[in-house]
N, C-alpha and C positions, 0 to 999 in steps of 0.2 A: 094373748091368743097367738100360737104360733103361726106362722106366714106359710103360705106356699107358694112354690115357681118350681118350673123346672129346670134342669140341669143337664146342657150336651156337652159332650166333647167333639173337637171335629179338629179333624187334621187337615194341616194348611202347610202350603210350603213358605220355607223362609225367605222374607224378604227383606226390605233394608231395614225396616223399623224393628226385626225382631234380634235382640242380642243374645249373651250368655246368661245363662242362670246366676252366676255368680257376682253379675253386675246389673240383674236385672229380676231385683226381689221384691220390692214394694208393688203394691195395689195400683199405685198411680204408674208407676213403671211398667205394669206390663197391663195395665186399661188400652186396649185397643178402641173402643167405644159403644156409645149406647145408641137404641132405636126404638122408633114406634113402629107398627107391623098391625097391618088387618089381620082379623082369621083365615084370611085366603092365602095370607103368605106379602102382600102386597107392602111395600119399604115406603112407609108415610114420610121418614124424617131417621136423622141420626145426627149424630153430636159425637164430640171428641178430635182428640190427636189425626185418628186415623180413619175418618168417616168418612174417608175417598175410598180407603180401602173394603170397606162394608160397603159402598154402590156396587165399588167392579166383582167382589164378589158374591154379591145377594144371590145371584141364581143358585148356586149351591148351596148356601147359606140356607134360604129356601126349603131348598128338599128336605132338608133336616128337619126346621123346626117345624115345620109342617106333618111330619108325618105322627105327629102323638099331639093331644091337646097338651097345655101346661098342666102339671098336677104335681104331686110331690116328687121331689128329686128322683132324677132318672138319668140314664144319661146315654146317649148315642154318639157315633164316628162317624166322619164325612172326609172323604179325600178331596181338597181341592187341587186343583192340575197348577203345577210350578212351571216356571222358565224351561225350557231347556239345559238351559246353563246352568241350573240349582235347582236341583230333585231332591234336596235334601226337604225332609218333612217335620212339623214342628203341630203338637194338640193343641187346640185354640179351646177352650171353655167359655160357654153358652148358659146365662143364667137367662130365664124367663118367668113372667107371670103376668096374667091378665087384671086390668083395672079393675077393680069392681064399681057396679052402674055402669059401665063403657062396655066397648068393641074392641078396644084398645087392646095389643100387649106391646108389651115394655119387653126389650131385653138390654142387656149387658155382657160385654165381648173379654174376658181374660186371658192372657198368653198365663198358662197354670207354670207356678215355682215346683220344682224339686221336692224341697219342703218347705211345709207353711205351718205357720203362727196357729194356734189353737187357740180359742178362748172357751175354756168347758171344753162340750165336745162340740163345738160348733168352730170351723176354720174360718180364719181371717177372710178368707175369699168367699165363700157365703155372707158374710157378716156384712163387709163392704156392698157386695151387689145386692144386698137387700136393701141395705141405704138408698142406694143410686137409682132401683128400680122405684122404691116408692118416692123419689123425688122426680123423677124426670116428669117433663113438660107435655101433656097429650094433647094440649089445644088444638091444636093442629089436627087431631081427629074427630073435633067436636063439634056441632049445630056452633053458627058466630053469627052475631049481626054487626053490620056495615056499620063503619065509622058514620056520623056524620059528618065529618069534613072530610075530603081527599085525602088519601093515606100519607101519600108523599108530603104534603104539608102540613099536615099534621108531625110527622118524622122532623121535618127542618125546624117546625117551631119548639119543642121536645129538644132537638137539639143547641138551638140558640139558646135557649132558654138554662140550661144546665153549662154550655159556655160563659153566659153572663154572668151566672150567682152562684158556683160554685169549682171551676173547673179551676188549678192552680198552674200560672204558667211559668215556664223551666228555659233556661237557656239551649238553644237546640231543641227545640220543643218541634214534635212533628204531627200534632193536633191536626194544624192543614191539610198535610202534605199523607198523614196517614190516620191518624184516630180518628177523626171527624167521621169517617166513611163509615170506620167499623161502627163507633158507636153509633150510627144512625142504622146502620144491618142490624144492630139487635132490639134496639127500639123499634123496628119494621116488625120485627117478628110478632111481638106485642101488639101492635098498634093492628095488622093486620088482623088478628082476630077479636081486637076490641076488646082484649084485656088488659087487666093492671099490669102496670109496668112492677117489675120488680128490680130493686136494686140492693145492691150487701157490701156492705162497710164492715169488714176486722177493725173493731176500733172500741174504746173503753177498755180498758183494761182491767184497771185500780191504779188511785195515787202514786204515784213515785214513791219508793222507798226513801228517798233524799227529802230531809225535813227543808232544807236547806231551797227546796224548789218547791213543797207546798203544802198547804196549813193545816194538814191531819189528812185518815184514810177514808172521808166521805166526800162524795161529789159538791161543787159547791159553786158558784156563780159561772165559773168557766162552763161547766159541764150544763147551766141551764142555761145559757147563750147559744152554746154549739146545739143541741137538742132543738131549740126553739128555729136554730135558721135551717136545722133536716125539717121539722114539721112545716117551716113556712114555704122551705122549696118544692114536697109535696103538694100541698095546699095548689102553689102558683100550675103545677102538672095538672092538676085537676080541674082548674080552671079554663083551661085551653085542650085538653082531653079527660071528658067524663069518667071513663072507668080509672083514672089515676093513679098512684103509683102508691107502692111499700116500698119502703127502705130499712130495710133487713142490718140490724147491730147486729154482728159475730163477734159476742165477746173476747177475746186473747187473752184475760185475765188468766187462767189456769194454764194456758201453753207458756208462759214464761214465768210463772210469779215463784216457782225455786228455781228458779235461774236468778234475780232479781234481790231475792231474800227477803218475798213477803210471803203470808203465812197464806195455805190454800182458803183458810177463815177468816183472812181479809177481805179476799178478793169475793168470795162469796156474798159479805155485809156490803161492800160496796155494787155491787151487782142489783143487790135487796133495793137497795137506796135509790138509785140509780133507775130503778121501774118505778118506785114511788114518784120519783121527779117528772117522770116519763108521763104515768099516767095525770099528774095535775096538768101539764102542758096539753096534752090531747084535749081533757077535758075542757079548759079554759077556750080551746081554739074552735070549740064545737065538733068536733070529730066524732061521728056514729062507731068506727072502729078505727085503735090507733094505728097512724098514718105509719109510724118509726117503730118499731118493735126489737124485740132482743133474743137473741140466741145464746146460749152459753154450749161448751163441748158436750157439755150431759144432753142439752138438749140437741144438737147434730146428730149424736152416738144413738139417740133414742130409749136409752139407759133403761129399764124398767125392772122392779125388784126379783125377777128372776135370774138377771143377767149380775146383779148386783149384790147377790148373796155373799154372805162371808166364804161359805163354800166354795164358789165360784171361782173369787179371789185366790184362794188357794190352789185351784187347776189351772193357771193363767201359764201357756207357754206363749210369751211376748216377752220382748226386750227389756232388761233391766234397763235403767236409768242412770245417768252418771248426777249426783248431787252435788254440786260443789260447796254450796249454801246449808248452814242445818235448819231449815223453815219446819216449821210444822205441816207437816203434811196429812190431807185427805184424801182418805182410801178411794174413792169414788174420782177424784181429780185425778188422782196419781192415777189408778185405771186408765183413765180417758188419756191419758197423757201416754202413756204405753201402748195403748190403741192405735193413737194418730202416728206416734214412730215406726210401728212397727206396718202402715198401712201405710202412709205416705212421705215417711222421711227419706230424703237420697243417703246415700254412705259418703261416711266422713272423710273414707280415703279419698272417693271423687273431689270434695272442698279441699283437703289439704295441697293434692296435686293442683287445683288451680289457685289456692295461694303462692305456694312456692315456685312453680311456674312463673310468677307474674301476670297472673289474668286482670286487665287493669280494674272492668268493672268489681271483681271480686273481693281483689285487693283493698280497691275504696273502701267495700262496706265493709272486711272485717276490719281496718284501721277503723274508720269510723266506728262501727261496733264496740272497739275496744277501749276508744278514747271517752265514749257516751259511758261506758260501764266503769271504767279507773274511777270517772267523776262521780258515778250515784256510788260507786263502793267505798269510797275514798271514807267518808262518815258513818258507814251502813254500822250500828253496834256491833255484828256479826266478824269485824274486820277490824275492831280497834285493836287487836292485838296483835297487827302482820307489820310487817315494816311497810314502808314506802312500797321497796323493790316486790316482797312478795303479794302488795295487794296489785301492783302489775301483773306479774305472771297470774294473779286469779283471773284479773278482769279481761285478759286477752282467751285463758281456757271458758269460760264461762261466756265472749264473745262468741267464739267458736260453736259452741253447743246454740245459742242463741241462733245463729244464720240458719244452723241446721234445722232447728226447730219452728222458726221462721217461715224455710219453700216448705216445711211438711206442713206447714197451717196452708198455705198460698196452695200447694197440689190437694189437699182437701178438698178446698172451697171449689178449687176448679172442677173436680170429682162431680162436688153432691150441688154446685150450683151451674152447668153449663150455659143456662140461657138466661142468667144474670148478669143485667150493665154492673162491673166489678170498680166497687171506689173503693182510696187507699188515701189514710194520710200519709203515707209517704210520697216522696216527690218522685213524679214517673217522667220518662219526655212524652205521655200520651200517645204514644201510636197503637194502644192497647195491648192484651186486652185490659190493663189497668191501669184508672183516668187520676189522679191527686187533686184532691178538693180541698179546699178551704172550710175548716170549721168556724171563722169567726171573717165577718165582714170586714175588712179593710177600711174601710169607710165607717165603721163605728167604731172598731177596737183595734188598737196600736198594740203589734209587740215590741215592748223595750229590755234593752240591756242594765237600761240605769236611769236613774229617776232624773238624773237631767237633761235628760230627752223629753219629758214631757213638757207637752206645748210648744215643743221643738218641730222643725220639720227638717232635722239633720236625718243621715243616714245609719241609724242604729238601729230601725226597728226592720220591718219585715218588709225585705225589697221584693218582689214580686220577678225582678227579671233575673235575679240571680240565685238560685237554692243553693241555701250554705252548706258547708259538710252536714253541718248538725242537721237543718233539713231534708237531708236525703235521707235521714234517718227517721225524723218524724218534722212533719211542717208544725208551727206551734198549736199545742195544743193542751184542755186543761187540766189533763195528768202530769202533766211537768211545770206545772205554775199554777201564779194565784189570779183572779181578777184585782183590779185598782181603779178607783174612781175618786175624781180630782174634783171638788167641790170646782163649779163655775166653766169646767172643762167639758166641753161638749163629748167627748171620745173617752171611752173606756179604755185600760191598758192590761194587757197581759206581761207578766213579769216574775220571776224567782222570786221567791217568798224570801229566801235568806234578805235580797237586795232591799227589803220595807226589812225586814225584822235584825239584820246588824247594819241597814245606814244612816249615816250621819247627814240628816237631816232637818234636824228639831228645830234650827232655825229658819227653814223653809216651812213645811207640814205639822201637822199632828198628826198622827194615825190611832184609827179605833177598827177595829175587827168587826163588821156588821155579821152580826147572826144571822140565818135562811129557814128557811123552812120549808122544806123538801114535799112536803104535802101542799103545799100552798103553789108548786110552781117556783119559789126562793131561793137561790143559793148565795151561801154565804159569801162574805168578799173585803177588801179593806179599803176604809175610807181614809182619804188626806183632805184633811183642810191647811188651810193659810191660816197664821194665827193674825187676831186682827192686832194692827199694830199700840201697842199701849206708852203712853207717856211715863215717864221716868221724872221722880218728884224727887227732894231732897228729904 
């Protein structure tokens, strides 16, 4: 069913936040911000970048949307009054539409491109604020009933409580001194009207390409460990506040997997798998509806078979893709995947000038980017036939396009989830908006480098006060390894599959590969025993 909102233009004079057209072309680049609005005109709430700037100028704002109900696209001009100093004028685009059941509308604020992206005959910029509007948060205009416990304390224990079990700490970490606060400002917001908290994790992908780090392309004890301690942190949220929390999986499998060189029909089967696993854990924990749930792009995109026609495909003016990789690719992925570029990717000449610049943060992650990628390509089938030197210059071009594709996932999410507490397994310093959590308890499960750290309390495994290069990339996690359990050893270990499958251990362990079973809650994993010692006879 087609959607309807309305559609202004209004002209605004330019202020700091407004650039050039020619650096200032994506959806997320020129989102000025979103709001709720009575039918009287009345500013309930707003969100974004620049939701200072939609207060100071609601009155005019006002006039506009005001004077026509929402109904199908239309569109009206409003001059709002500039500096003195700068009468230069600039068209601001107004998408609108009213809830249905509510009083509510929703709008969405665009600085409009020169020219835009078409999908069919519908433009990227319709396409996005229909997104935005049917997600944005109207609580805030709806009948709530009162916590039972005081808000504010309710807020500190919500917050202790996600400090204790799951929050990852970083050298220079400013949790104290800055994140704390935020995350407890967006927990308020929830808590205040006595609804679920919502939380979104970019995380699950699909296996590593690298066999060498883990033991096929299905989820497998790692992935029902991490799963089991989202569903148990939920669980504890709900215990100490009744309406309780989602924790929202945003799959990243199809935003990097031909980057990667896995096939978009990997990433698919392990997604498949991966809800199977999902929903045995829900079930087994008693859950009326599951706590942890999954998103994939198709599912953000809102994908529906009229948008996804082969016809369609064929009218598509969006950004070609650079492949570096020959993956098999699906038509439906690659779409979404051109979607997200061409709606929230920055320009690469923006990354390249602060690489070559020297921008320190930058620089890190594309070193890092590229040393993580030399390593999974280094074996990838795809690449046995490059020298040494040219699978470098792959893995640094292919880092490249990664980072890039990388803030356009991260400007997405911040798009269509604004009043989401934002976790990452990557390692952040926490002053938000995004917190880095720990998928695997520390206190149950060890990561090692090498099997003779096990039962060791040296420093090879995963130090907590310092995040290594590789963790700033990903904290560990069970896409890039295997599970390990040590007959007699209280603690589980996470570890490189190559490290159990070419070490020279036989006279230490045995290893056997335990099977799972995904439907049961199971994943698979490898066991070591100690062989017991035998007497030697003539």
């Amino acid at each position: 069913m087609k959607k309807t909102y309305a559609y202004f233009a209004v002209n605004m004079a330019r202020t700091s936040f407004i650039q050039s057209a020619t650096t200032m072309s994506s959806i997320h680049e020129r989102a000025l911000g979103a709001y709720v609005r009575t039918p009287g005109g009345g500013l309930v709430r707003c969100v974004g970048l620049h939701s200072q700037w939609i207060q100071n100028t609601w009155s005019a704002i006002r006039s506009t949307v005001t004077a026509k109900s929402p109904s199908p696209a239309h569109c009206l001009r409003v001059c709002l009054p500039g500096s003195e100093a700068d009468c230069g004028l600039q068209e601001v685009d107004i998408y609108e539409r009213q809830r249905a059941n509510t009083e509510s509308i929703v709008g969405f604020i665009l600085k409009p491109a020169l020219l835009g992206w078409m999908i069919g005959t519908l433009s990227i910029d319709q396409f996005f604020a229909d997104l935005t509007l049917d997600r944005m948060n109207v609580t805030a205009t709806t009948s709530r009933v009162v916590a039972e416990a005081p808000v504010d304390l309710t807020v500190e224990r919500i917050v202790k409580l996600f400090d204790k079990e799951l929050r990852y700490r970083v050298k220079n970490d400013q949790w104290e001194t800055q994140g704390r606060e935020y995350f407890a400002s967006k927990v308020q917001f929830f808590v205040q009207h006595n609804s679920t908290l919502q939380l979104c994790l970019p995380a699950f992908p699909c296996k590593s390409s690298n066999l060498e780090k883990v033991m096929g392309v299905l989820p497998d004890r790692g992935e029902e460990i991490a799963l089991r301690r989202l569903h148990a942190f939920a669980h504890k949220i709900e215990q100490i506040y009744p309406p309780g929390a989602r924790i929202l999986i945003i799959s990243d499998g199809h935003v990097f997997s031909d980057c990667i060189g896995v096939d978009d029909e990997t990433v698919d089967k392990y997604g498949e798998h991966l809800k199977v696993l999902n929903r045995a854990i829900s079930i087994a924990m008693g859950e009326d509806a599951e706590q942890v749930q999954f998103q994939s792009l198709v599912d953000l995109f809102d994908l529906t078979s009229p948008l996804t026609s082969p016809n369609l495909v064929g009218m598509l003016s969006l950004p070609k893709l650079q492949h570096y990789l020959s993956t098999n690719l699906d038509d439906i992925a690659e779409f979404c995947r051109r979607i997200l570029v061409a709606g929230c990717q920055p320009s690469g000449e923006s990354l390249r000038t602060q690489i070559e610049s020297g921008d320190e943060s930058t620089l890190a992650l594309y070193r890092g980017f590229s040393r993580f990628m030399l390593q999974d390509l280094d074996r990838h089938p795809l690449t046995q036939s490059l020298s040494r030197s040219q699978r470098k210059k792959l893995a640094t071009k292919v880092s490249f396009e990664m980072i890039l594709r990388n803030q356009a996932y991260s400007n997405l999410i911040e798009l269509m989830f604004p009043d989401c507490l934002r976790l990452s397994i990557h390692a952040h310093n926490n002053s938000g908006p995004k917190f880095g959590i720990r998928l695997f308890d520390t206190a149950t499960v060890r990561a090692i480098r090498q099997l003779d750290s096990v039962g060791s309390d040296d420093n090879n495994g995963d130090d907590e006060s310092a995040a290594t290069a590789s963790h700033l990339l990903h904290i560990p996690t069970p896409w890039h390894n295997c599970i390990v359990e040590v007959a007699g050893d209280p603690k589980l270990y996470i570890v490189k599959y190559g490290v159990i499958k070419n070490g020279s251990f036989n006279d230490k362990y045995s290893s056997e590969l335990v099977k799972g079973n995904l439907a049961k809650g199971e994943g698979a994993f490898v066991s070591l025993k100690r062989p017991l010692n035998s007497v030697k006879t003539a």
